[in-house]
Every structure is written in structure tokens, then in C-alpha cells.
Rosetta silent file (secondary structure, phi, psi, omega in degrees, C-alpha in Angstrom):
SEQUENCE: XXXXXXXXXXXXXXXXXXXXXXXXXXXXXXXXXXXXXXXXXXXXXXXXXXXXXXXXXXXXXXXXXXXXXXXXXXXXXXXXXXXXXXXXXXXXXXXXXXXXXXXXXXXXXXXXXXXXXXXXXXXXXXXXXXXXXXXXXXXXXXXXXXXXXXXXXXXXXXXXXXXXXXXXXXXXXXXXXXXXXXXXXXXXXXXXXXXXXXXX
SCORE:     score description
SCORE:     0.000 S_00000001
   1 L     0.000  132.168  179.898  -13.663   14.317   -1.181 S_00000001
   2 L   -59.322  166.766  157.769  -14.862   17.709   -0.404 S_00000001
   3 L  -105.383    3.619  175.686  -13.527   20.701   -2.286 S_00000001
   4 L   -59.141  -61.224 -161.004  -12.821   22.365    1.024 S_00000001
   5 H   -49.814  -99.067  134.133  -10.593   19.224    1.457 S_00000001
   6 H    30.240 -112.052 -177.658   -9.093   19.629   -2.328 S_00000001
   7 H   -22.658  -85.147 -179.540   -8.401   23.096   -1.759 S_00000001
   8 H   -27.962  -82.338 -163.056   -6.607   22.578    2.077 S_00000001
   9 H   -35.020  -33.447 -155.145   -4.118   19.587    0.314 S_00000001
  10 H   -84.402  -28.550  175.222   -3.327   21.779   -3.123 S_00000001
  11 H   -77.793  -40.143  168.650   -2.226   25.330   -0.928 S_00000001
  12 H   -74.594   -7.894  165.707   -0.290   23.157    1.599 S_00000001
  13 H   -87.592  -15.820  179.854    1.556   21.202   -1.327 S_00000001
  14 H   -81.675  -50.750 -169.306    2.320   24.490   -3.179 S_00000001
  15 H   -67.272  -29.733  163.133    3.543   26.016   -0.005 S_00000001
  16 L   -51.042  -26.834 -172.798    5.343   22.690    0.921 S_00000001
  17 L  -111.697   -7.540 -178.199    7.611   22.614   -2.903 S_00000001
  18 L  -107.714   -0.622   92.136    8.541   25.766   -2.269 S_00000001
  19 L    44.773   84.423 -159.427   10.411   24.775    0.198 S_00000001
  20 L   -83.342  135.333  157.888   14.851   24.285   -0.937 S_00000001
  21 L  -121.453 -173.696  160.625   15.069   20.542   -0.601 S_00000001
  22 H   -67.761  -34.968 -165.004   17.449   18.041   -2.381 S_00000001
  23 H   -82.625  -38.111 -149.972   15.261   17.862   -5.727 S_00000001
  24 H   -82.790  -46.096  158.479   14.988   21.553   -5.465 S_00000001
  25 H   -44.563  -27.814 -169.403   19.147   21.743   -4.932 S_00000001
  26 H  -108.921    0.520  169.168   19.795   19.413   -8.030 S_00000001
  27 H   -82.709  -37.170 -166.695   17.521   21.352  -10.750 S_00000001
  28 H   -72.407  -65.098  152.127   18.919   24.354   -9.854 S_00000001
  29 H     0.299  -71.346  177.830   22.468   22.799  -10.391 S_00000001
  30 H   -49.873  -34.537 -169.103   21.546   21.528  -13.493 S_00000001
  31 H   -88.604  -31.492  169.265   20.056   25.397  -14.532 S_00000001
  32 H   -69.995  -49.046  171.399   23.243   27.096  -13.216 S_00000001
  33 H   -89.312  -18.634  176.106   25.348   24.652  -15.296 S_00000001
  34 L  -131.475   13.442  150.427   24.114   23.955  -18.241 S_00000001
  35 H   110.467  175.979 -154.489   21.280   26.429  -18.554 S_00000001
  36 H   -83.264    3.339  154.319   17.809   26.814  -18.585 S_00000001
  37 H   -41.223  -50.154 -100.823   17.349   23.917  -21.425 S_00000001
  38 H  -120.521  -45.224  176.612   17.916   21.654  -18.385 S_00000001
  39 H   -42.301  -56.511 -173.348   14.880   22.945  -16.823 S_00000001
  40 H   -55.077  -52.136  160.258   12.290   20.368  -18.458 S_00000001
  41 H   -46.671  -53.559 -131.429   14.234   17.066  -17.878 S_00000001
  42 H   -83.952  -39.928  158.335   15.073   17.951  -14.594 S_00000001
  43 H   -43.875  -60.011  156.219   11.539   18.935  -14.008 S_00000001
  44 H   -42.020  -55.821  160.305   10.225   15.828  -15.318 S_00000001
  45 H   -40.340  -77.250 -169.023   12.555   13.681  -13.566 S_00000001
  46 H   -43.213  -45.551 -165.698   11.209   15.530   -9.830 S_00000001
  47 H   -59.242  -30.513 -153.407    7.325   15.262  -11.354 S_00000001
  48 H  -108.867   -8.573  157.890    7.960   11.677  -11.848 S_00000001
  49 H   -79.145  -40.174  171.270    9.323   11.044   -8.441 S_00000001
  50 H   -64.421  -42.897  178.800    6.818   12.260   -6.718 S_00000001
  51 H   -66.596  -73.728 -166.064    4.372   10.300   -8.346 S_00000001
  52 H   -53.667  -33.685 -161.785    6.227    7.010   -7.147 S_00000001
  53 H   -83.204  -27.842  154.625    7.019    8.072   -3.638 S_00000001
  54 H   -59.447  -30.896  158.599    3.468    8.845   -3.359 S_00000001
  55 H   -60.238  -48.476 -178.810    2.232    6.044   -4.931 S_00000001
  56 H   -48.995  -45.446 -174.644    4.238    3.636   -2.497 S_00000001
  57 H   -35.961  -71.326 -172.705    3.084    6.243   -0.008 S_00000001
  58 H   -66.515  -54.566  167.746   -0.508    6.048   -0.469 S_00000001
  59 H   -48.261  -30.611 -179.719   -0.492    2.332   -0.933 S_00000001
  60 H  -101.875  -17.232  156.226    0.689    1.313    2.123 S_00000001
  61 H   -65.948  -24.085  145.117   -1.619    3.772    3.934 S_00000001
  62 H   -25.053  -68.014 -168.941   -4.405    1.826    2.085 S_00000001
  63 H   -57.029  -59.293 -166.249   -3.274   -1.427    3.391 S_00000001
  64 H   -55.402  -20.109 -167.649   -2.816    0.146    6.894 S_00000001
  65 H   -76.936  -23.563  170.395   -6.262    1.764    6.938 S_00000001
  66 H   -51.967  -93.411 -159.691   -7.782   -2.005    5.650 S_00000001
  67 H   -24.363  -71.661 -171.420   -5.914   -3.425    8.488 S_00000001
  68 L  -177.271  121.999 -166.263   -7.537   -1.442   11.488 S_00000001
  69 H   -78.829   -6.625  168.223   -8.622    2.155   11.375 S_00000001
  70 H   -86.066  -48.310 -168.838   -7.327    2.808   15.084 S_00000001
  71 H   -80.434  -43.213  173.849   -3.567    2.268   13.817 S_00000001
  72 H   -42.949  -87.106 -160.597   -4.622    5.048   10.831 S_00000001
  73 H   -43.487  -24.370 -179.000   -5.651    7.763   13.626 S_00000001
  74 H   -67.931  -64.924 -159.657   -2.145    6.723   15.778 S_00000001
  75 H   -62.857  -35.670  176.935   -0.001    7.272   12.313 S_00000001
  76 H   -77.004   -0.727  172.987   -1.860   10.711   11.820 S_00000001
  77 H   -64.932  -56.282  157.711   -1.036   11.606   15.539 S_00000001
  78 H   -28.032  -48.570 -171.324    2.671   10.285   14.528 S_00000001
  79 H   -87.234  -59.410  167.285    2.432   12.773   11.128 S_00000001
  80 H   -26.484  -49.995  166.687    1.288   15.374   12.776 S_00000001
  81 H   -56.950  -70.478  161.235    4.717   15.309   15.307 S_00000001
  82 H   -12.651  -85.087 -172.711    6.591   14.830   12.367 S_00000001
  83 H   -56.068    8.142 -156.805    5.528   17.980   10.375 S_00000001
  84 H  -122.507  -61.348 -161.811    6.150   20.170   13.882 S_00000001
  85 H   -59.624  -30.181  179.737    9.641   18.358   14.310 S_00000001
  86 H   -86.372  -11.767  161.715   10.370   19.073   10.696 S_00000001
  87 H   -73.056  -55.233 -173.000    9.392   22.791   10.878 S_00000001
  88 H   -52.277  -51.883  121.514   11.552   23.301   13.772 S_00000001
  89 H     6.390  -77.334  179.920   14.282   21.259   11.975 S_00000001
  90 H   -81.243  -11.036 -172.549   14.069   23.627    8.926 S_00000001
  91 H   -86.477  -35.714 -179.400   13.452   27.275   10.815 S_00000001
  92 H   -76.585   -9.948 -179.855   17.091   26.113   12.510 S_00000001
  93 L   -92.652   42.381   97.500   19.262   25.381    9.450 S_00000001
  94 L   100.024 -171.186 -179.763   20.068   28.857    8.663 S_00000001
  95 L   -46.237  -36.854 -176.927   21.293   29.928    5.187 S_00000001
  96 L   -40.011   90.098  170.531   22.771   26.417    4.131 S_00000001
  97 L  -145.022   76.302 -179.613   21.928   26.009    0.526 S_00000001
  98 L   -97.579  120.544  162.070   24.935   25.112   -2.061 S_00000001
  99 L  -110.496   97.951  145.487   24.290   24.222   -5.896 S_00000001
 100 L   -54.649  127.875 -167.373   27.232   23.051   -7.567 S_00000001
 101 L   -78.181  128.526 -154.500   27.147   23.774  -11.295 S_00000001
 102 L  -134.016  126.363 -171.094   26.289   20.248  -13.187 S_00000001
 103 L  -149.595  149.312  177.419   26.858   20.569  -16.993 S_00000001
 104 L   110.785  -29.992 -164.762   26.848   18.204  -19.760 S_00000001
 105 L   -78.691  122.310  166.282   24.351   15.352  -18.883 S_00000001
 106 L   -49.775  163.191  174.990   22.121   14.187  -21.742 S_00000001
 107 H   -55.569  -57.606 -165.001   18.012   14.770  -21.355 S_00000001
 108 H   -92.382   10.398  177.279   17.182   11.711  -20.029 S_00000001
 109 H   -86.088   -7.621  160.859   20.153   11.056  -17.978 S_00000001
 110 H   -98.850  -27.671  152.585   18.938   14.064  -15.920 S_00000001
 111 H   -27.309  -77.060 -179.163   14.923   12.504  -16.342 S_00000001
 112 H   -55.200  -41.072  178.865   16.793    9.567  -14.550 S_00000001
 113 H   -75.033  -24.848  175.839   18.969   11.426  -11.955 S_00000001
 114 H   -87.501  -35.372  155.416   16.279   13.670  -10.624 S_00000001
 115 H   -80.402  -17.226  175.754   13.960   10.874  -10.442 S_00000001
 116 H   -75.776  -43.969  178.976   16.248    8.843   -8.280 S_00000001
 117 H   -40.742  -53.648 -159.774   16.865   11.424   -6.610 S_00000001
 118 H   -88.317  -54.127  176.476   13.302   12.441   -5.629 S_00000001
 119 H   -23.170  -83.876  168.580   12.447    8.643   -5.382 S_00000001
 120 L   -70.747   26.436 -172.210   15.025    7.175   -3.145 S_00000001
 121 L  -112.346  110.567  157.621   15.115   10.019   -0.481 S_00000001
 122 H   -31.012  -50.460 -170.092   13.864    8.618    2.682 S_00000001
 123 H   -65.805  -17.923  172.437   12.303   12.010    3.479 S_00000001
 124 H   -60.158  -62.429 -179.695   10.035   11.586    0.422 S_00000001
 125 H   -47.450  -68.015 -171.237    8.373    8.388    1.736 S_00000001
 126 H   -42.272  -45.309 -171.440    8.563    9.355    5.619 S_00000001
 127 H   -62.294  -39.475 -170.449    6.917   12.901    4.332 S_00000001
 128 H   -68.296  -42.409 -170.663    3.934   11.561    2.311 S_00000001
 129 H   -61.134  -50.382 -161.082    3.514    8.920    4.884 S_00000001
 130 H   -87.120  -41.828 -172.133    2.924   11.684    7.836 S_00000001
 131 H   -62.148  -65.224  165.803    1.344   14.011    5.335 S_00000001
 132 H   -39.984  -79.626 -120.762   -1.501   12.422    3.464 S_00000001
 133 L   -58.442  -49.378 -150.430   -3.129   10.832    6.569 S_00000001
 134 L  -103.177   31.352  177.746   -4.409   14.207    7.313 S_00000001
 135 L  -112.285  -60.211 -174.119   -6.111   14.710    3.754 S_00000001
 136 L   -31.209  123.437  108.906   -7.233   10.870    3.602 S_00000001
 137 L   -42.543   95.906 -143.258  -10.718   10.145    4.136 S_00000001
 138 L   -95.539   16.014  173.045  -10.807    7.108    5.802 S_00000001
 139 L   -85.849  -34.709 -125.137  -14.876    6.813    4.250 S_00000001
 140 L  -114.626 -177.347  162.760  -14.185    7.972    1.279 S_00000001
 141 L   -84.899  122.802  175.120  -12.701    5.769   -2.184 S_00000001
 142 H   -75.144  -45.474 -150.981   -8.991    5.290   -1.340 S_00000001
 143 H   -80.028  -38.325  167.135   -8.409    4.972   -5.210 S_00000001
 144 H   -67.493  -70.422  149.091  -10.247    8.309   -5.988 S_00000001
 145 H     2.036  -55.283 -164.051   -8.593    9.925   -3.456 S_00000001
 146 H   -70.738  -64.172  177.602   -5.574    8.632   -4.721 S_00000001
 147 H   -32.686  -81.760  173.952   -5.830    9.868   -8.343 S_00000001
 148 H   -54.742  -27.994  147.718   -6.574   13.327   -7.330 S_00000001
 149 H   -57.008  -39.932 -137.875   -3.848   13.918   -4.594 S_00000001
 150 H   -97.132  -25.840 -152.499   -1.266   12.354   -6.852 S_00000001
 151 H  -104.345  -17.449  169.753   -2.324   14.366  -10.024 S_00000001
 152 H   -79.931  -43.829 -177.988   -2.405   17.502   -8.179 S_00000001
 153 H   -89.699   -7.025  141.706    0.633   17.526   -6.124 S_00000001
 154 H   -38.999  -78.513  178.773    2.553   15.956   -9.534 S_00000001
 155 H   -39.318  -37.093  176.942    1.261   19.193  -11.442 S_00000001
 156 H   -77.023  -22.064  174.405    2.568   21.021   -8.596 S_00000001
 157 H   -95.013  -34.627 -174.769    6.210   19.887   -8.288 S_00000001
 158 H   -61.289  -55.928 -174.275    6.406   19.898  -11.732 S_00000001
 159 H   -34.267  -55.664 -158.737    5.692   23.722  -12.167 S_00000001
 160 H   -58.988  -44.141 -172.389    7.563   24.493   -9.024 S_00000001
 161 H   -67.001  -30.936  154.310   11.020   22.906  -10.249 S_00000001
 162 H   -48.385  -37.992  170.580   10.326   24.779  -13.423 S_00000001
 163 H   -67.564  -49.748 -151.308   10.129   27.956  -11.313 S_00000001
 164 H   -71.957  -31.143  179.706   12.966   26.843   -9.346 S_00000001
 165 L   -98.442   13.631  155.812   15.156   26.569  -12.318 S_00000001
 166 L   -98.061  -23.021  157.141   14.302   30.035  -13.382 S_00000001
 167 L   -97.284   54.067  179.379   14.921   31.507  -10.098 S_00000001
 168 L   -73.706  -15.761  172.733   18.474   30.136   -9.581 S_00000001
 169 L  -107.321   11.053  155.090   19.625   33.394   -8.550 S_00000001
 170 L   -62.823  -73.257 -124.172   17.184   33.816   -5.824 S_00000001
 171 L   -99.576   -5.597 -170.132   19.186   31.156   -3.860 S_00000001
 172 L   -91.783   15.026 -175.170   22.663   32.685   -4.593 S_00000001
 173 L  -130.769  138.642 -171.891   21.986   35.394   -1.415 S_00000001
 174 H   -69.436  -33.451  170.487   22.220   33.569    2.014 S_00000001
 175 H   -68.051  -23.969  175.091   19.449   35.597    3.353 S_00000001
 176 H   -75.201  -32.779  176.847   16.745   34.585    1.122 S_00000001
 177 H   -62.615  -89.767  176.838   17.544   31.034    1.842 S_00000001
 178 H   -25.050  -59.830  169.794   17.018   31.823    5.733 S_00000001
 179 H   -35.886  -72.550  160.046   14.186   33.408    5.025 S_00000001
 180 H   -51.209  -11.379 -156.877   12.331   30.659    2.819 S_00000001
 181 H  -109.645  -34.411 -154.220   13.630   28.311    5.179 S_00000001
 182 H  -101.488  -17.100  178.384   12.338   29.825    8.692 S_00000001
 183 H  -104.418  -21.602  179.395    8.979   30.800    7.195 S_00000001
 184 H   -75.342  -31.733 -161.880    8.585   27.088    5.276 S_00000001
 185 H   -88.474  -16.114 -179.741    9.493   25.577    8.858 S_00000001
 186 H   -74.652  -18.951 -179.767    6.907   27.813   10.240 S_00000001
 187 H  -104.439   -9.497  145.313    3.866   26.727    8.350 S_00000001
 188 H   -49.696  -63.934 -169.975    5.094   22.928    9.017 S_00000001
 189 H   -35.692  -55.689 -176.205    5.126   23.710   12.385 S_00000001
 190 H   -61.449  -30.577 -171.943    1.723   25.049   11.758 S_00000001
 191 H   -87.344  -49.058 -172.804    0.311   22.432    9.529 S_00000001
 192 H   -46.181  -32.267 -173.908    1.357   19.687   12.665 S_00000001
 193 H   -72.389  -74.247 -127.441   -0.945   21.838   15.049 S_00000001
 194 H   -95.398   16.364  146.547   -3.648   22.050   13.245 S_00000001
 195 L   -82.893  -11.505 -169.688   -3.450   18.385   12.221 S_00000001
 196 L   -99.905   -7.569  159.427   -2.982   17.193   15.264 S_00000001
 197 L   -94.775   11.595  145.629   -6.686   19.092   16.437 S_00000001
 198 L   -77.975   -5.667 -173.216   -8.271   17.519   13.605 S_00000001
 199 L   -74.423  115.615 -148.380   -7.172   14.072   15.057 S_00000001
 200 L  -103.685    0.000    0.000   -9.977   12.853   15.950 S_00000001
């Protein structure tokens, strides 16, 4: 892996987390109700999601890339569509962001609820799955490869849901939400193009 390469994946995963999702909706819930102690589980929990849906991720793009290296370049045409349809997707949903205030829940019962949460979200898999391929070296060590996407864009969700539960009152004005949401769908949108003219 290049450090060009390196470099491309770690600015499109920071810009990518910043992003209001569900994991981003339940820390800040947790940080409105019971305060910024809440931040670190909840944080943990997301960090620790990520790592499995990318591990699953990345594993089965392994197998498929064993399997026949024609069906790889098809899934990154596929991921590529994806990220465009999911910018367009997020520059239309407006303002829509509600965190309900969630108070009481022991440390690791929010460890555990934030990882299921990040875990067991289709869009987790489906995302990594479309996403990677156009990082992936299909030359390269899948296993190296692996290590260093997973340990970078871990470090990176963790911070950001740490941020996220310090800016909980960014999200309480409907316009900022639009905003983050129509400029996040725009650099999908952006990331599909210029994956889909690296497609070989």
C-alpha cells in the first residue's frame, strides 16, 4: 500500500464519520442525557463496531477477490453506484436529526448498545462492502491491508463519536443538520465518480 493510497482512505473516512448517522444519533443521546461521562463507553461501543463490520466486511471481499478478480472489479463498479445513490439519498433528507435524551445506563451496557448498534446496521456492512473495494489492492497483502484500514478508520470513529458527544448542541439547530447532510451527500456523490474512473 502506497501512502498516496493511506492518505486517500484516512481523509475520506474522516469526512465519511462526520457524517449524522444512527451511531452518531445514539452517542449524542447518551451525552444529552446523562452527560458527557457517557462519552467514552459510547465511543468505545461505535470504535468496536466498526472494527467487526469491517472485519466481516473485508473478509468476504478477500474470499471474493480469491474467487475471481473480474467479480472484484463488477462489486467496485456496484460500490461506486452505491456511494452516488447514497449521496443523493443524504443531500435530500433535509434537517431530520432527533436525539432523545437516554439517561441512566451503566458503562458497559452503553459499550454493548452502541456496539450493536454500529454492528447490526445493514448500512454498516453494505457501506464497507462498496467502500473498501476502491482502497483494496487486489496485488497487494489482503491481511496488511486489512490491519491498516481497520486500525485507522477504528481510531477515526472513535475520536469522531468523542467529538460528536461534545458537540451535541451543534445538532440541536435544523440548519446545521441540512447543511452537514447536503455537503456529506455531496462528497459521496463525489467519492462514487471518482471511483467509478478508477475502475479499471
Amino acid at each position: 500500500m502506497t501512502f498516496t493510497t493511506w492518505a486517500a482512505f484516512a481523509a475520506s473516512s474522516a469526512i465519511l464519520l462526520v457524517i449524522p448517522g444512527p451511531t452518531i444519533l445514539l452517542v449524542v443521546s447518551y451525552a444529552i442525557g446523562s452527560g458527557l461521562r457517557a462519552a467514552l463507553p459510547a465511543a468505545i461501543g461505535v470504535a468496536l463496531g466498526d472494527l467487526t463490520a469491517m472485519t466481516l466486511s473485508l473478509l468476504g471481499l478477500g474470499a471474493l477477490l480469491a474467487a475471481s478478480a473480474t467479480l472484484f472489479t463488477v462489486l467496485k463498479w456496484c460500490g461506486a453506484a452505491y456511494l452516488v445513490w447514497l449521496g443523493i439519498k443524504l443531500w435530500r433528507a433535509g434537517s431530520q436529526f432527533q436525539a432523545a435524551p437516554r439517561s441512566g445506563a451503566p458503562a458497559l451496557r452503553m459499550v454493548a448498545h452502541s456496539w450493536l448498534v454500529t454492528t447490526l446496521n445493514p448500512k454498516s456492512l453494505t457501506f464497507f462492502v462498496a467502500f473498501l473495494p476502491q482502497f483494496l489492492d487486489p496485488q497487494g497483502d489482503l491481511l496488511t491491508q486489512m490491519v491498516v484500514f481497520e486500525v485507522t478508520f477504528v481510531a477515526l470513529a472513535f475520536l469522531n463519536a468523542l467529538a460528536a458527544s461534545q458537540a451535541r448542541g451543534f445538532f440541536a439547530k435544523p440548519s446545521r443538520v441540512r447543511l452537514m447532510n447536503r455537503v456529506g451527500g455531496s462528497l459521496l456523490i463525489g467519492a462514487g465518480f471518482a471511483a467509478a474512473r478508477s475502475t479499471p
